[in-house]
C-alpha positions as CSV (number, residue, x, y, z in Angstrom):
1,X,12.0,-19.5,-34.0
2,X,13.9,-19.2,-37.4
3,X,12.4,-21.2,-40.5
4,X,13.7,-21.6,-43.8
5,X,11.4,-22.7,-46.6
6,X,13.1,-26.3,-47.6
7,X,14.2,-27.1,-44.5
8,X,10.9,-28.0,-42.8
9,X,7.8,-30.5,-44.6
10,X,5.6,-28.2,-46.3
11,X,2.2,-28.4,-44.4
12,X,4.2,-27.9,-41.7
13,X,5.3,-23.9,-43.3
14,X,2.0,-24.2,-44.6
15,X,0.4,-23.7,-41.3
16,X,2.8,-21.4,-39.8
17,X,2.0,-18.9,-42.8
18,X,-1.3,-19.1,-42.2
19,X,-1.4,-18.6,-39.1
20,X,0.8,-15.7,-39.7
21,X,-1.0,-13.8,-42.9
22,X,-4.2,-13.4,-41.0
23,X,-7.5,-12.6,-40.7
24,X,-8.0,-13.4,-44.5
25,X,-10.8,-12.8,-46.4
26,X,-12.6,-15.6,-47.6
27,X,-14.2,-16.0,-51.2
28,X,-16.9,-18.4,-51.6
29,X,-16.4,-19.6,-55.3
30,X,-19.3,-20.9,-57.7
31,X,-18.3,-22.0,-60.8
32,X,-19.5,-24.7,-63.3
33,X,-18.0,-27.4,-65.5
34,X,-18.6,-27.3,-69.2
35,X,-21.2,-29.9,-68.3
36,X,-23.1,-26.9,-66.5
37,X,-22.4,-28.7,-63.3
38,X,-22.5,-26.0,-60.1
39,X,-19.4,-26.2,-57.3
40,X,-18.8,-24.0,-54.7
41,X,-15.9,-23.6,-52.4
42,X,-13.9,-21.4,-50.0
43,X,-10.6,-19.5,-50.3
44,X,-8.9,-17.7,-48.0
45,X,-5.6,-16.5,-50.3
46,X,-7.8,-13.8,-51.6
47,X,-8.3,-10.1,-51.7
48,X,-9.2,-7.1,-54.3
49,X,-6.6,-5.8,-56.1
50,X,-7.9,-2.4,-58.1
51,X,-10.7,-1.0,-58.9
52,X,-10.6,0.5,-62.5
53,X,-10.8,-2.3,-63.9
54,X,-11.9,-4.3,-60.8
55,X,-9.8,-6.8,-60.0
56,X,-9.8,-9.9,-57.7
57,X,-7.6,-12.4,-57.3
58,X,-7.4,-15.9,-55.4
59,X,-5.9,-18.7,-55.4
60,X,-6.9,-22.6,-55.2
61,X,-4.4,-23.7,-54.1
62,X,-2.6,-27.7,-55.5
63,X,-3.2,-30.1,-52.5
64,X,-0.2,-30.7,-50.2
65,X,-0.8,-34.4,-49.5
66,X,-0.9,-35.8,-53.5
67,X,-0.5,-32.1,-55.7
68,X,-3.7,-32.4,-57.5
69,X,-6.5,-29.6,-58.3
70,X,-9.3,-28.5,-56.9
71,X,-12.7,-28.8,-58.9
72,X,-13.3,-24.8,-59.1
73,X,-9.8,-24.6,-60.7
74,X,-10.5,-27.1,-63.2
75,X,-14.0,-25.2,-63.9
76,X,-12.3,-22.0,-64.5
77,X,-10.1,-23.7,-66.9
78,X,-12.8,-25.4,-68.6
79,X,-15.4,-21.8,-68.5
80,X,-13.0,-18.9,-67.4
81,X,-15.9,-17.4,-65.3
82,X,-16.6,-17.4,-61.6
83,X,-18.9,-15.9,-58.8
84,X,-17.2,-14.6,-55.9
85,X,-19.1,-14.2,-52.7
86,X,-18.4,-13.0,-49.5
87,X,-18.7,-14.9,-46.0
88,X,-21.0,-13.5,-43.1
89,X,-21.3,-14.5,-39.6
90,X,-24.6,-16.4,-40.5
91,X,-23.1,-18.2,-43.2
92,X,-20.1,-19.4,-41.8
93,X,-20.7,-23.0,-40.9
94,X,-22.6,-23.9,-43.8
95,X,-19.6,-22.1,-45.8
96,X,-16.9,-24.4,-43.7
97,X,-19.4,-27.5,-44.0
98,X,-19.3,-26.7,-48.2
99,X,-15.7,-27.2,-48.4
100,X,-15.6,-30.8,-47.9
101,X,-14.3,-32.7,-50.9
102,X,-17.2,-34.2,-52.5
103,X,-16.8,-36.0,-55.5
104,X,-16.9,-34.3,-58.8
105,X,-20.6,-33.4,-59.4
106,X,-22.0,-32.9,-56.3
107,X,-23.6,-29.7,-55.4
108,X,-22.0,-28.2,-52.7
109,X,-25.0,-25.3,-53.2
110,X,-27.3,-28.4,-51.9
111,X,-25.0,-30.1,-49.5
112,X,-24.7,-26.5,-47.9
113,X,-28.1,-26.2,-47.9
114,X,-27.3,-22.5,-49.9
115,X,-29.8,-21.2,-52.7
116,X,-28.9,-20.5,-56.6
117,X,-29.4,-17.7,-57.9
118,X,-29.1,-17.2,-61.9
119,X,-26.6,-14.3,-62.5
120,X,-27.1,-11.8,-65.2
121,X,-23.4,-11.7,-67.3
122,X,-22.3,-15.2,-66.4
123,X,-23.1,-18.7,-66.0
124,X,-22.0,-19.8,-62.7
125,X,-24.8,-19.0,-60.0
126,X,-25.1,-16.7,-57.0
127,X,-25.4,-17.4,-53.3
128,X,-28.4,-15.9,-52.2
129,X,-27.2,-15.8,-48.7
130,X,-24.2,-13.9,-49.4
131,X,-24.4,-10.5,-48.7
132,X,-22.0,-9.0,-51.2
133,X,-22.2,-11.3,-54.8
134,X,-19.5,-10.3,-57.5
135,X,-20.0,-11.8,-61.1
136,X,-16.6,-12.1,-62.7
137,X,-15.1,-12.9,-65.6
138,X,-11.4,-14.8,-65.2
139,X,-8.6,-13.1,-67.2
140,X,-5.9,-15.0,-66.3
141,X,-4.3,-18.1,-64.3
142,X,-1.0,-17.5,-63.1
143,X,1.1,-20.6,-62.0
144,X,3.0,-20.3,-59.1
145,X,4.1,-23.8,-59.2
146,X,3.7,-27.5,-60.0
147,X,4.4,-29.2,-56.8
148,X,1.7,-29.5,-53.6
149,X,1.2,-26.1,-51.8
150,X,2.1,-24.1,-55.0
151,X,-1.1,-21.4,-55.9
152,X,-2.6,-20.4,-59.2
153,X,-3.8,-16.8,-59.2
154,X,-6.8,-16.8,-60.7
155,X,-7.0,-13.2,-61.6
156,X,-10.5,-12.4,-62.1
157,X,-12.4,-9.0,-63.3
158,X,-15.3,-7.9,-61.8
159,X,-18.4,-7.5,-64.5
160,X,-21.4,-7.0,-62.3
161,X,-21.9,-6.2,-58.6
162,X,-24.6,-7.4,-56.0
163,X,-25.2,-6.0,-52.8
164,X,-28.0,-6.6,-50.4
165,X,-29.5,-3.4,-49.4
166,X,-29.9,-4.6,-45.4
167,X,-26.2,-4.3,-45.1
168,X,-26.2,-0.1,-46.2
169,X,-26.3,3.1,-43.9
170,X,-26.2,6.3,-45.9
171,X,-25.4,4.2,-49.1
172,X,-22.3,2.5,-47.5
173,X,-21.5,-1.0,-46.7
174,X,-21.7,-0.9,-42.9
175,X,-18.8,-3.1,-41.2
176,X,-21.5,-4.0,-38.5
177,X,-24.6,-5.0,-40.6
178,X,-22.7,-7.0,-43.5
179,X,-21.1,-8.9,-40.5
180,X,-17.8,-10.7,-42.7
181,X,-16.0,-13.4,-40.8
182,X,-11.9,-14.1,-42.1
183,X,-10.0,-16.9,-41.1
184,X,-7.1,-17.7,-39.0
185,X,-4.5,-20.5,-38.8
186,X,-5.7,-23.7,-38.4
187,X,-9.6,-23.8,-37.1
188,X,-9.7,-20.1,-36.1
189,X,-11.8,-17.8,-37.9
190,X,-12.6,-13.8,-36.9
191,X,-15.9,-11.9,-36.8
192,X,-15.5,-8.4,-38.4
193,X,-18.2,-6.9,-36.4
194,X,-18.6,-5.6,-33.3
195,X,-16.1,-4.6,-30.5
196,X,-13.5,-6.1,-33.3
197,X,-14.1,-3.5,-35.3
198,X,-12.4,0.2,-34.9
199,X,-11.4,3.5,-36.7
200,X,-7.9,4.4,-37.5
201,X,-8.2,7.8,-39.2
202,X,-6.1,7.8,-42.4
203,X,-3.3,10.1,-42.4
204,X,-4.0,13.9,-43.3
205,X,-3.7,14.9,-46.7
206,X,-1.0,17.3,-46.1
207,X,1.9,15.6,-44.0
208,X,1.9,14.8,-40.6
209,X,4.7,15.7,-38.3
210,X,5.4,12.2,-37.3
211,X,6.3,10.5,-34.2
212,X,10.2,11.9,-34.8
213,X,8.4,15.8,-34.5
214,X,7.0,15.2,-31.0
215,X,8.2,16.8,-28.1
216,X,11.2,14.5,-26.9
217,X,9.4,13.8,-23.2
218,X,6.1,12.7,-24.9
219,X,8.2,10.9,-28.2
220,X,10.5,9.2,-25.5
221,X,7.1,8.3,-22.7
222,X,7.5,5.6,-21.0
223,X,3.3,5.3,-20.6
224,X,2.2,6.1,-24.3
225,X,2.5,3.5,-26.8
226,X,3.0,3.3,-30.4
227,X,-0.3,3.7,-31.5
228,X,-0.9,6.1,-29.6
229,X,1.9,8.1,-30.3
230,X,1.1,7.5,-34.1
231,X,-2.7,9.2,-33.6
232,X,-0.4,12.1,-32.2
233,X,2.1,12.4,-34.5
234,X,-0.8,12.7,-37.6
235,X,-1.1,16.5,-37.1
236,X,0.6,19.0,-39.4
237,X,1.8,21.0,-36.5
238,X,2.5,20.9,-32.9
239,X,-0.8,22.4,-31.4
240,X,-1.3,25.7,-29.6
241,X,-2.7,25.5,-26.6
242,X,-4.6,28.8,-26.2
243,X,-7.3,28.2,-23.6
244,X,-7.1,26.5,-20.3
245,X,-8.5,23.1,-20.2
246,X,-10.9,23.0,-17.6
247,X,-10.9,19.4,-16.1
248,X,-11.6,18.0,-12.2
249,X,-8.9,15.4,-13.0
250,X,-6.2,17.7,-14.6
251,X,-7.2,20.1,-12.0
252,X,-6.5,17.3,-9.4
253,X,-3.1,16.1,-11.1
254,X,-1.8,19.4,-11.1
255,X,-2.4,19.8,-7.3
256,X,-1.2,16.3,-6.2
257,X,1.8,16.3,-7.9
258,X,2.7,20.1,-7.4
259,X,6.7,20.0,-7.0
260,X,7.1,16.3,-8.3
261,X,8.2,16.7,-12.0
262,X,8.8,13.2,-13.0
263,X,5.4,11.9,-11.0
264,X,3.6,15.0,-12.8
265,X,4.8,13.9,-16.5
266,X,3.5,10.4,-15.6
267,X,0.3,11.1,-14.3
268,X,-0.1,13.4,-17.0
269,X,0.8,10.7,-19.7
270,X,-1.9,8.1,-18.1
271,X,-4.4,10.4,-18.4
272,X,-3.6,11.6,-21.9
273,X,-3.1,7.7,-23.0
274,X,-7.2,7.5,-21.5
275,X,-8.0,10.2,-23.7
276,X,-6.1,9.2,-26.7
277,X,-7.5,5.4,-26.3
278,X,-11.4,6.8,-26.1
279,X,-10.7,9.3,-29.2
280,X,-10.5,12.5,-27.9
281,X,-6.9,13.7,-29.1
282,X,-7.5,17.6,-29.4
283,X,-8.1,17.0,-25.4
284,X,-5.4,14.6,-24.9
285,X,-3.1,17.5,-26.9
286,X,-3.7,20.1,-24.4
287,X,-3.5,17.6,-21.3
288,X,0.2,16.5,-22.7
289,X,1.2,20.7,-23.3
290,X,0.0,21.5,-19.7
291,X,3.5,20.5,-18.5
């Protein structure tokens, strides 16, 4: 499939992009009119975007079907404050039920069934559910647009932050306890929790070989994959094997496939893929030198 914006209806790119750019995070927005009337809504074009200053950014997007506003926009228009708060498994439905398009002045806090929370800097309230609460002040409102489907950045500063303490370990946010949910295209969301969630380790500080400084049998494997050829190639030299790995399996490879070169390498890959897979690459190493 080849698409050209223009050449297809917009909600039609609209989903396709969404279901593209995905998981998302979603921010739950509270804001209030200059009437001191309280909205809240989900976002998912959102993310952080520095840290000194703090910066978030999303956008409420203008409605494809008749490219009007959304209440929180006109809020932060009206105040130029908002309360950002993040979505947890537990929240979810009540979050999804809160984006209905009520009529201007209903509470989507009671319609939710969410609780208020006065925030200390500014006016807009806090969702008590929420693990994570970020009181903001808006600094700017970038247009993207004027017809339906064009965004408005609302580029918003971070002034004070709230974190419950049941989603810490060792003074961290713990991926498992604060439990975020992002969505998907169309009525898919994610649970970041789990079995969904895994380590890559970053890169090493000094530079690693790459998957172009591998030995050309394991670079060119026709058992190892990408990934897992890019947890090998983060080292900042080939390894040494200087002791004899000690193994029932390699011990049983090496005797099965005694004379059998090409069977030997592939055995040998499988198993090293096993290793890489269950995170033990110092032993997958010395399983892939034994050649």
């Amino acid at each position: 499939m080849r698409i050209v914006p223009g050449e297809i209806k917009t909600a039609a790119l609209h989903a396709f992009l969404l279901g593209s750019v995905a998981p998302r995070p979603i921010c739950f927005a509270s804001t209030i009119d200059k009437d001191g009337n309280p909205n809240l809504s989900p976002f998912s074009f959102f993310n952080v975007f520095g840290s000194k200053p703090p910066i978030l950014i999303f956008s409420p997007a203008r409605r494809v079907r008749d490219n009007t506003i959304k209440h929180t926009l006109e809020n932060i228009y009206e105040t130029k404050e908002v309360v950002i708060n993040v979505v947890s498994y537990s929240m979810v439905q009540q979050t999804s039920l809160s984006s209905c398009e009520y009529p201007k002045g209903v509470n989507e806090f009671t319609k939710g069934g969410f609780t208020q929370v006065a925030s200390e800097m500014v006016k807009p309230f806090r969702v008590k559910e929420s693990p994570v609460q970020l009181e903001c002040r808006v600094n700017q409102v970038i247009e993207t647009g004027h017809e339906g489907g064009a965004g408005n950045l609302v580029i918003c500063e971070v002034l004070c932050m709230h974190i419950d303490d049941n989603v810490l370990t060792d003074g961290k946010i713990d991926p498992h306890k604060i439990d975020l949910v992002a969505r998907m295209g169309a009525d898919y969301y994610c649970r970041a929790s789990g079995n969904a969630v895994f380590e890559v380790h970053k890169p090493n500080v000094e530079l690693g070989i790459g998957i172009d400084g591998l030995p050309e049998k394991i670079r060119n494997s026709s058992v190892l994959t990408g990934n897992n050829l890019g947890m090998l190639g983060n080292i900042t030299s080939l390894p040494v094997v200087d002791n004899i790995l000690y193994d029932d399996r390699l011990t049983s490879i090496l005797t099965d496939y005694s004379g059998d070169e090409k069977g030997l390498q592939t055995a040998l890959h499988i198993y090293a893929k096993e290793l890489l897979e269950s995170g033990e690459i110092d032993k997958a190493w010395k399983v892939l030198l034994t050649e």
